[in-house]
N, C-alpha and C positions, 0 to 999 in steps of 0.2 A: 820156757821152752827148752828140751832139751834136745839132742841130735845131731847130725851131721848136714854140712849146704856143700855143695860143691859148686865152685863157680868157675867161669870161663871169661877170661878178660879177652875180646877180638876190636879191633881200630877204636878204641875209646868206648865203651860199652860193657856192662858186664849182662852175662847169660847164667840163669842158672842151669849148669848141667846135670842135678841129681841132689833128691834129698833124703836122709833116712833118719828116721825114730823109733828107739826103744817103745814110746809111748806113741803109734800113732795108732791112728784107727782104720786105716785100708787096711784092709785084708784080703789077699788075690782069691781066697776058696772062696768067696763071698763075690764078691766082683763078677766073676767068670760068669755067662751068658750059654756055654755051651758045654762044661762041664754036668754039670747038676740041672736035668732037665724041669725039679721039683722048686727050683727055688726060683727061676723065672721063667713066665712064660710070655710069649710075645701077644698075646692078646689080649694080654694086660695094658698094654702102652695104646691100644687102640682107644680108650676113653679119653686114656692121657691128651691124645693126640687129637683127636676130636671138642675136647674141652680148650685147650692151647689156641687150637684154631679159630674158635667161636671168636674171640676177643679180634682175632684180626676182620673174619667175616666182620663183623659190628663197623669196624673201624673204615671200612671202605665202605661202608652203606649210608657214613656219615657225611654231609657234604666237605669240602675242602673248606680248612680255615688258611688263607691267605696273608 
């Protein structure tokens, strides 16, 4: 791993507060949702979200195990 951690020690605890790499893979022009109207579109996630759902539909149509 290479890069930088930043951390935050508060009442016995540590936080991380920020991390950066040479080598990562975020990339914020990629990321961005409202930027580049070509590279996402919202009704795309509508399958997603439909699919996701199914398994809980299922789940509540199951009787309870106790």
């Amino acid at each position: 791993m290479t890069g930088v951690v930043r951390l935050k020690l508060y009442k016995g605890k540590i936080i991380v507060a920020g991390r950066k790499s040479p080598k990562s893979l975020y990339d914020p022009k990629l990321a961005t949702m409202e930027r580049d109207a070509s590279r996402y579109n919202q009704t795309d996630a509508t399958g997603f979200i439909r699919l996701n759902a199914l398994r809980l539909k299922l789940r509540a149509q199951r009787p309870h195990e106790e």
